[in-house]
C-alpha positions in Angstrom: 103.0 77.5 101.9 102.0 80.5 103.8 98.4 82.2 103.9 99.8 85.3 101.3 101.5 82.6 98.8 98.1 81.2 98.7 96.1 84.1 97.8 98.1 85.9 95.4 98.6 82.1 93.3 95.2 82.2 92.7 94.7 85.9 91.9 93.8 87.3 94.9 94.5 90.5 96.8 97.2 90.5 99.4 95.8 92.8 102.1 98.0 94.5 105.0 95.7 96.1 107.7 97.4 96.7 111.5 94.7 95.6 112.8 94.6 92.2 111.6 97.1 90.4 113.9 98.5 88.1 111.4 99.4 90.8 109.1 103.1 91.9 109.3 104.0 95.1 107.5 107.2 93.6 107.0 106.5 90.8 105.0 103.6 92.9 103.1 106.4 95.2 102.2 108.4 92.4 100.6 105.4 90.5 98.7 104.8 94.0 97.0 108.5 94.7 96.2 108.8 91.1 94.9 105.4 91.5 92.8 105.3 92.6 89.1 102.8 94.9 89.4 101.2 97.8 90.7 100.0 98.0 94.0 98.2 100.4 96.3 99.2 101.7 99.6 96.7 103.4 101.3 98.0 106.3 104.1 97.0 106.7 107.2 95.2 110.4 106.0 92.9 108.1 104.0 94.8 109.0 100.8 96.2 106.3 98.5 99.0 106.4 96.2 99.2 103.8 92.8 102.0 102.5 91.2 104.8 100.3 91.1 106.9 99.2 94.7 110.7 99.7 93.1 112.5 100.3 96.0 112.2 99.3 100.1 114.7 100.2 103.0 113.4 98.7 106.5 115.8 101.1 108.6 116.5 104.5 108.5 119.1 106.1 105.8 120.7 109.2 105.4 118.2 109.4 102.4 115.7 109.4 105.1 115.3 109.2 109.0 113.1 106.4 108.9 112.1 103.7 106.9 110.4 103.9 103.7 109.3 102.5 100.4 109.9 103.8 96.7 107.2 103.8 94.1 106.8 104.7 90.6 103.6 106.5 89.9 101.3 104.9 87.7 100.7 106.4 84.8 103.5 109.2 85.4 107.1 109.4 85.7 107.3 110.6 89.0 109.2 108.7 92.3 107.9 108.7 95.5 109.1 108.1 98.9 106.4 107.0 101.5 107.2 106.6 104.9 106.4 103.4 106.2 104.9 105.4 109.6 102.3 106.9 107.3 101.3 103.4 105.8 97.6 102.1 106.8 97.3 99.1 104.1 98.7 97.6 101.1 97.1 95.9 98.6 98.2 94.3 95.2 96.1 95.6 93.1 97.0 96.1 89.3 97.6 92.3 87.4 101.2 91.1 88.1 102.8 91.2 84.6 104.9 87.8 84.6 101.7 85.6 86.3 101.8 82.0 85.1 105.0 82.9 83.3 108.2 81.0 84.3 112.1 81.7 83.4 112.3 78.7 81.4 109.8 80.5 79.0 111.0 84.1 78.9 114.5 82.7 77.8 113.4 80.6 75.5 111.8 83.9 73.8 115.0 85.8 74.2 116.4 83.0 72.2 113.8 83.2 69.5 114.0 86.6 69.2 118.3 86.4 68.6 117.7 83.7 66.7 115.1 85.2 64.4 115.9 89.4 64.9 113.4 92.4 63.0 
């Protein structure tokens, strides 16, 4: 299991800084896309921006000349694309709304719920 898994099993941050050399940007990128909640990604301008990671592209696109990540804004409904040249550090922050959930049990609640509708 690798050094992130650990952490973020037993509730706790998941920290990209540059200057840590076993950090990869990379792989940060893809434990926030992959987590259900919100996270925080602090730019290099010291600012930081909240909300949900929906969206990731690790080249450039004609949506934009480099790479980037997509978040929702917490707490509005407003998209953003961040530039992953602007990132400093990411941290998952807000609590991950499926944790110590499995499949097994959300489908077995769908189920209920069809079986047993209002």
């Amino acid at each position: 299991m690798d050094f992130g898994a650990w952490l973020l099993r037993r509730g706790l941050p998941w920290v990209f800084r540059p200057s840590d050399p076993m950090s990869d940007l990379n792989e940060t990128i893809q434990k926030a896309y992959d987590y259900r909640g919100d996270v925080t990604v602090t730019l290099k301008d010291g600012s930081e921006v909240v909300g949900f990671l929906f969206n990731r592209e690790m080249r450039a696109t004609s949506r934009l000349p480099e790479p980037f990540v997509e978040m929702m804004i917490a707490g509005s409904e407003e998209r953003r694309l961040i530039p992953l040249s602007k990132i400093a550090k990411i941290d998952l922050t807000g609590e991950d709304a499926a944790a110590g959930k499995s499949w097994e049990e959300w489908m077995a609640k769908q189920t209920s719920k069809k079986a047993h509708p209002g």
